[in-house]
C-alpha positions as CSV (number, residue, x, y, z in Angstrom):
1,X,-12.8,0.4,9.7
2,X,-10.2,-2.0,9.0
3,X,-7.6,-2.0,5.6
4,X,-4.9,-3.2,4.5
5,X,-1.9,-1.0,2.5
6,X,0.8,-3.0,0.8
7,X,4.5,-2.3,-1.2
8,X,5.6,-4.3,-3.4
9,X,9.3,-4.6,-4.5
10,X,10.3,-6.1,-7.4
11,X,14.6,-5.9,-8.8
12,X,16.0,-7.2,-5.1
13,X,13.9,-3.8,-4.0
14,X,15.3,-1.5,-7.0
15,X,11.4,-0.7,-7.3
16,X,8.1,-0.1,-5.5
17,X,4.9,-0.1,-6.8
18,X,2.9,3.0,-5.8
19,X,-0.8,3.7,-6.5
20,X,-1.7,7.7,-6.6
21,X,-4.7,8.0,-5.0
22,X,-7.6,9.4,-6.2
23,X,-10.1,10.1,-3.5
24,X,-10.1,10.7,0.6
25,X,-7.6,13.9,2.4
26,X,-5.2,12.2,0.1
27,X,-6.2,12.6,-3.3
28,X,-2.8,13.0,-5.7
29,X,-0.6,11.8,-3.6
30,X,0.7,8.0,-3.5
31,X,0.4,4.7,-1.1
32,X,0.6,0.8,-1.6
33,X,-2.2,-0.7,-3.0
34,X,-4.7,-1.8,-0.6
35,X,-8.1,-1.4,0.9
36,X,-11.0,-2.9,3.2
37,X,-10.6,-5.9,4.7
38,X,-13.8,-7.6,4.8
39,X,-15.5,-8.9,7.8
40,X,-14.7,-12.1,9.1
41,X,-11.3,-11.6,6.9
42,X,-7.8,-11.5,8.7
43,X,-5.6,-9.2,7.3
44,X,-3.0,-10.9,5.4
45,X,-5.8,-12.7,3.5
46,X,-7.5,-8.9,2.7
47,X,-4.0,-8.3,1.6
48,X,-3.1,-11.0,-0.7
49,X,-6.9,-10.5,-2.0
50,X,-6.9,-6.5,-2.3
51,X,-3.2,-6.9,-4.2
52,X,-4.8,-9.6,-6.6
53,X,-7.8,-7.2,-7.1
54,X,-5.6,-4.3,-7.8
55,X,-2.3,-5.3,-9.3
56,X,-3.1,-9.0,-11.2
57,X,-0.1,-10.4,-8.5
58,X,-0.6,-13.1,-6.5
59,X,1.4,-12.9,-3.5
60,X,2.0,-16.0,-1.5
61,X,3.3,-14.8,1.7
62,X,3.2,-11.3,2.7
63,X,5.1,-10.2,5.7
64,X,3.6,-8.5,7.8
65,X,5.6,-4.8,9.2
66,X,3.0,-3.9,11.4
67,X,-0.8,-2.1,12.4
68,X,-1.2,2.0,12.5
69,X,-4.1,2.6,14.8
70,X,-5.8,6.0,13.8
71,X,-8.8,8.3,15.5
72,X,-10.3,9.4,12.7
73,X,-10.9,7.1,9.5
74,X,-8.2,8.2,6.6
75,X,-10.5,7.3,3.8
76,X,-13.1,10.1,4.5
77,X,-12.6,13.6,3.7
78,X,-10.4,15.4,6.5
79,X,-12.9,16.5,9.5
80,X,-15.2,14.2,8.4
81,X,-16.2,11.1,10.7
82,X,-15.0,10.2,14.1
83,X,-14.5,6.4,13.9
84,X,-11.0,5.1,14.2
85,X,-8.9,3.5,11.6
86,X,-6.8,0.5,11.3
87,X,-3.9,0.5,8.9
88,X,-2.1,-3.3,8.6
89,X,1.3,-3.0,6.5
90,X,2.2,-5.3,4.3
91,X,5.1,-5.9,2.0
92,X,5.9,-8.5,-0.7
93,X,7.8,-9.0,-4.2
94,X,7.1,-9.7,-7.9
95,X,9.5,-11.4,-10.0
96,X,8.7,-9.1,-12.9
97,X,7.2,-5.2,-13.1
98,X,4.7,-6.6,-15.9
99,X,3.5,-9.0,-13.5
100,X,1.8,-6.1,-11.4
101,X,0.2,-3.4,-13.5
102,X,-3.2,-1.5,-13.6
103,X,-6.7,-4.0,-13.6
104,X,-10.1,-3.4,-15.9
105,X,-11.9,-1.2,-13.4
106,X,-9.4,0.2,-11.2
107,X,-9.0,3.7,-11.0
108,X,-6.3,4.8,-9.3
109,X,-3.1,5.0,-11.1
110,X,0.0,2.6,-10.4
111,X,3.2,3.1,-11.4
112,X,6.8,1.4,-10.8
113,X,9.4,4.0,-8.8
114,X,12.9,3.3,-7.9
115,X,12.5,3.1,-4.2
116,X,16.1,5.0,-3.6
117,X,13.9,8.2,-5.4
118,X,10.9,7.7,-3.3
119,X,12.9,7.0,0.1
120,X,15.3,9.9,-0.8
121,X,13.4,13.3,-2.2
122,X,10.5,14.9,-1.4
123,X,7.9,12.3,-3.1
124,X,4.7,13.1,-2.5
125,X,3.3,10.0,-0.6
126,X,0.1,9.7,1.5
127,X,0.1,9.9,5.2
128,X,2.2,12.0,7.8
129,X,5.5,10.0,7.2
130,X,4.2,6.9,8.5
131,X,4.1,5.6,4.4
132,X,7.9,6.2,4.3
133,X,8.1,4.6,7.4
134,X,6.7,1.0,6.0
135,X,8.4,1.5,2.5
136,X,11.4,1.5,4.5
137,X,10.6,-0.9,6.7
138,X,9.1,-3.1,3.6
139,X,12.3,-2.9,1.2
140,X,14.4,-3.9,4.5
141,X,12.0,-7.3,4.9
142,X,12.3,-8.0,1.4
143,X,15.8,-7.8,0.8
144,X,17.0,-9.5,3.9
C-alpha cells in the first residue's frame, strides 16, 4: 500500500499540526495528517487531497522530503500482514492555525504544537524516529 503523511507549519514553523492516531500499532500516539493514495494518484496530488480531506487547507505546493519503504504495512495491527509499505513525506504551511482544524467525519484528533516541544522532549509521535526525522526535515524546507 501506498500513503502519504504530511506536517504542516504554520508561524515561520513556530507550530506543527499533529493528528493522534486512533487506530493501527500506533494508536495514541501522533503523525501528520495523511493517508491512502489512490490508484492511478501520484503522491503529491494524494497529499494535497488527503490534507484537504482532513484539515479544510488547501495546499498549493507541497514539498516533497522523501519515501520510507517498509516490509510490513504500518496501518495494520503489529504482526499482522506481510505486504510492504510506502510512506511519501510531505511538508507545507498555513497562513493561519484556524485555517487547518478538525473536518465533519474525521476522527482522529488534531491539534497545533510548538514544533521546538515536539522536536525537543519525549513527545509521543508515531513511528521508530523516522516521524521526527521528517518534522525536522519539514520545518527546515519551510523555513528556508
Amino acid at each position: 500500500m501506498r500513503y502519504t503523511v504530511c506536517f504542516l507549519f504554520c508561524n515561520n514553523g513556530d507550530l506543527v499540526l499533529l493528528q493522534k492516531k486512533d487506530r493501527t500499532q500506533y494508536a495514541g500516539r501522533f503523525n501528520g495528517v495523511g493517508g491512502k493514495i489512490e490508484p492511478g494518484e501520484a503522491p503529491v496530488d494524494g497529499a494535497r487531497r488527503e490534507i484537504l480531506e482532513e484539515t479544510g487547507a488547501f495546499v498549493q505546493n507541497p514539498i516533497w522530503l522523501g519515501t520510507l519503504t517498509l516490509p510490513q504495512d504500518c496501518t495494520l495491527p503489529a504482526g499482522q500482514g506481510d505486504a510492504g509499505c510506502e510512506l511519501h513525506f510531505f511538508a507545507g504551511t498555513v497562513g493561519n492555525p484556524n485555517s487547518a482544524c478538525q473536518q465533519p467525519g474525521e476522527t482522529e484528533e488534531l491539534t497545533w504544537f510548538p514544533t521546538q516541544h515536539v522536536l525537543a522532549d519525549k513527545f509521543p509521535l508515531a513511528g521508530d524516529g523516522d516521524v521526527e526525522y521528517f518534522i525536522a526535515k519539514g520545518l527546515r524546507a519551510v523555513t528556508g
